[in-house]
N, C-alpha and C positions, 0 to 999 in steps of 0.2 A: 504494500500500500504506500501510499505517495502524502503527506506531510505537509501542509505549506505553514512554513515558523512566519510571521510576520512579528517586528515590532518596532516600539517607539514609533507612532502613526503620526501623534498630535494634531488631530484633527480636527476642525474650526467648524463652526456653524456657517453655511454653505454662501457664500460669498464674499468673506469675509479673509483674509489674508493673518498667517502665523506672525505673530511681531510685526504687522504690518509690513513685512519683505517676504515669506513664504508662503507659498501656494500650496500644504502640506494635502490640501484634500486632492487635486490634479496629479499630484506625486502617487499617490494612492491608486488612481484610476489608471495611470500607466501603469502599475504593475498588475493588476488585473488585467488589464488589456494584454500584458506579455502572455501571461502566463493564459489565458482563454485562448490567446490564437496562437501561441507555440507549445505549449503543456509542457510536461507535462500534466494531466489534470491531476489533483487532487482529491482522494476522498474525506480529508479531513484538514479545519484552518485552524493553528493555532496562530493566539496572537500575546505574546507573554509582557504586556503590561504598556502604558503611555499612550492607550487607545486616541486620547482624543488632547489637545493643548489646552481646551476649555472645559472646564465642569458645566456644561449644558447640552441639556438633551437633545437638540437639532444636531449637534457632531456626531450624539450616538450614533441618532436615524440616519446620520449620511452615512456612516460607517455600513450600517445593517443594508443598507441600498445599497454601496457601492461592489459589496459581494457578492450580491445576490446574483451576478451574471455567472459564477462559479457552483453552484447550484451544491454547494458542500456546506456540514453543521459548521458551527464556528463554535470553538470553545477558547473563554477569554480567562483573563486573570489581571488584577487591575497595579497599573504602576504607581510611581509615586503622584503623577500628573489627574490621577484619575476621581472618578466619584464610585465608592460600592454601591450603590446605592440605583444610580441611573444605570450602571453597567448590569447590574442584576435584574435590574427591570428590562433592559431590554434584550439580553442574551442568556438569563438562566434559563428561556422554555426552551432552547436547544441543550439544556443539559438536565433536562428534568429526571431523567430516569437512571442518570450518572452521577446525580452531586450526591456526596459523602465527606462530610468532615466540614469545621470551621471556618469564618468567613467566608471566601469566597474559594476554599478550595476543592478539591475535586481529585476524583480516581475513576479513569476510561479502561477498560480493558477491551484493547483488540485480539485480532485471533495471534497476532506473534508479538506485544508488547502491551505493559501497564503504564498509561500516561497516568502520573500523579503531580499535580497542576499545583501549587502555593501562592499564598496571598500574602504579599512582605509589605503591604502599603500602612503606612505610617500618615494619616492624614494632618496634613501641613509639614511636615518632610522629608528632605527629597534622598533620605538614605530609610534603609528596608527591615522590617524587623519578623521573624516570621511568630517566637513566642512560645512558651510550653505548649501550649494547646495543640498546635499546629508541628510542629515536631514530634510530641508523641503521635498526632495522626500519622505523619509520615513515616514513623519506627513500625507501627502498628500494619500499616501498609506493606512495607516492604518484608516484614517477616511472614507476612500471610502469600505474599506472593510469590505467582507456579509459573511464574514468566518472565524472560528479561523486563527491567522496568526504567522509564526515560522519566528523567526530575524535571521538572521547568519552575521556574521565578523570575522574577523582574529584575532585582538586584542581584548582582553575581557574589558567589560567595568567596571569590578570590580578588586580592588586588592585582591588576595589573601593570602596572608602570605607569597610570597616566593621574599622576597626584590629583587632581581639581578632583576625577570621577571617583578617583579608592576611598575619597574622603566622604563619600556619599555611597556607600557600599551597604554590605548586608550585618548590621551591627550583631547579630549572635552567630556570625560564619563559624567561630569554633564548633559550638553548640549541634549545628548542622555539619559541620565536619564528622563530629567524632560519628554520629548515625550514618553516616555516607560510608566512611572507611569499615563500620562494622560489618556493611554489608553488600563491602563494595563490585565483591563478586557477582550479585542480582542485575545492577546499576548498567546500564548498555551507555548512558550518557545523562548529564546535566546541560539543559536549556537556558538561556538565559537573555537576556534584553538592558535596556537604561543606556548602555556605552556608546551608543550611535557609530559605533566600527563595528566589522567583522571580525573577531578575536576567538582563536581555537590554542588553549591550554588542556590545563589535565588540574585537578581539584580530588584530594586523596585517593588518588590513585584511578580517577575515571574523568575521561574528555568532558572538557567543560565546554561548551558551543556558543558563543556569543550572539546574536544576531543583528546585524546592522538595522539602521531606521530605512522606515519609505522615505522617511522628510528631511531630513538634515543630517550632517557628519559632523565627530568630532575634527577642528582642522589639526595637520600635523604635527606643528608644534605643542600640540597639547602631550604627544606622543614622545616628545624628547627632551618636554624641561618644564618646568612648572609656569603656570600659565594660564591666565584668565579663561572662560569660554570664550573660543572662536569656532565659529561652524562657518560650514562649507557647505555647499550645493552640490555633491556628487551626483551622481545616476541612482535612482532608488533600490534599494537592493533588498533583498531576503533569502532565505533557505528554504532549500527543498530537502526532506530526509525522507529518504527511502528503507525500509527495513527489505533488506537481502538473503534471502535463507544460506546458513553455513556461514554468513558474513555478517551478519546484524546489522545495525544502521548504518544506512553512509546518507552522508551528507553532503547537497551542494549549494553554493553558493552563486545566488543569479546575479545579471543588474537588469532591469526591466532599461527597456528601449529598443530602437529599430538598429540593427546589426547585418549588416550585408552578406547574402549568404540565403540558406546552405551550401557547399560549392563541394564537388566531388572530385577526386582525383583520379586521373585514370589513367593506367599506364598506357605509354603509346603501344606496344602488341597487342594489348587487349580491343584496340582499335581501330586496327587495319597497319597498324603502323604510323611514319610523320605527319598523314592528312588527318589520322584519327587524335592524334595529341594535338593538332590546332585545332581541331573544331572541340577538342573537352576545355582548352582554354579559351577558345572565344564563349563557351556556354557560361565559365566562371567569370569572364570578364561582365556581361548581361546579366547576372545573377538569375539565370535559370534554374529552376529546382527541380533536380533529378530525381529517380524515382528511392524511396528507400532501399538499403541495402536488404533488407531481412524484415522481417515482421517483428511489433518488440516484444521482446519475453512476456510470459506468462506472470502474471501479478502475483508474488507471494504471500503476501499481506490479507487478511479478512479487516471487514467492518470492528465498527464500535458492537462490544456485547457482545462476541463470540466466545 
């Protein structure tokens, strides 16, 4: 089954511009646009936290609209930027027959992995705290569980080099540590959001998966010395995880946008020889799209509930 990680959306009530410079809801729509007309599709959207930049409900509902051309449940968890409250109103009846445990968290079982989803939101700020309650769900969870199991939260439980963001991290990350390494053989990956980069570590002993924003980057130098926020306008990005039998997750990282191509290569025997290699590069040169090589694999994945 095929995964789309979205996060850090920060999405506006619908005409309305992020910090009066970003278009975050537009960013949003390109990447559903990608991913609707190159796939692959998804059966299931997660979105781990920073859904919307405003606490009002019209961001939700553009949210809820602007997926609905992917025709997949969404199951959310809310970042430091968000409301439990409006987010529960309008995305817990996709998770009605799945929520188990404290605030906003949640346990999905497919047929080859346990999402178990946390709520690290700290209403009024911007660093994550998950809580006894919410940890022993998670202990509780993962000892009960007959299947690789994938973590997701908003705030990352490791720091990574970029001082302004570690200082707004996940405050009981030990706490969540020592339960991760006891059982860290279950653990297939930790998910995570808030850094607005793409960042892939390892968090005792199991890959920690960062996921980039639709809407905004952290800028470089935030990456190599201490450093007020500065964002950037990249290409909007997110992951796609796919569970692989024999292999377990893999992970890929997209950027939504128009990319020229697909272009096939082909060797000149295969085509008569030197007229058949000019005409497979004049095909690349027009971006003509050849036919697929093979048919694609077989889905290994089942639905939610199996």
């Amino acid at each position: 089954m095929w995964l789309l990680h979205l996060s850090d959306l920060h999405l506006t009530v619908p005409g309305r511009l992020l910090w009066d410079s970003i278009d975050a809801n537009s960013r949003l729509v390109q990447v559903v646009d990608h991913v609707r007309l190159h796939g692959p599709r998804p059966q299931v959207i997660l979105i781990t936290g920073d859904l919307v930049g405003e606490e009002e409900a019209e961001a939700y509902a553009f949210l809820e609209a602007a997926l609905a051309p992917l025709e997949a449940p969404v199951l959310a968890i809310p970042g430091n930027h968000d409301s439990r409250e409006l987010l529960r109103e309008r995305f817990a009846p996709a998770l009605a027959d799945t929520v188990e445990g404290p605030g906003l968290s949640f346990a999905v079982r497919f047929g080859c992995f346990e999402l178990i989803a946390l709520d690290t939101l700290v209403p009024g700020e911007p660093g994550g705290r998950l809580g006894p309650e919410q940890r022993g769900f998670l202990a509780a969870r993962l000892q009960a569980a007959d299947r690789p199991v994938v973590i997701a939260l908003h705030h990352p439980p490791a720091a990574v080099g970029m001082p302004y963001m570690d200082r707004m991290g996940l405050e009981d990350a030990d706490a969540f540590g020592e339960i991760v390494a006891a059982r860290r053989e279950k653990i297939a990956a930790v998910l995570a959001g808030h850094l607005h980069r793409p960042i892939f570590t390892a968090f005792c002993g199991v890959p920690l998966l960062i996921a980039p924003s639709t809407a905004f980057s952290c800028g470089p130098e935030m990456l190599v010395r201490e450093s007020p926020p500065r964002f950037v306008l990249e290409p909007p990005a997110f992951c796609l995880h796919h569970w692989v039998a024999g292999t377990g997750l893999v992970s890929h990282l997209m950027v939504a946008g128009h990319h020229p191509g697909p272009f096939r290569r082909r060797r000149a025997a295969e085509e008569g020889g030197h007229a058949g290699a000019e005409a497979a590069d004049a095909a690349a040169r027009t971006g003509d799209r050849p036919a697929a090589d093979a048919a694609p694999a077989a889905d290994d994945g089942a639905g939610p509930g199996s």
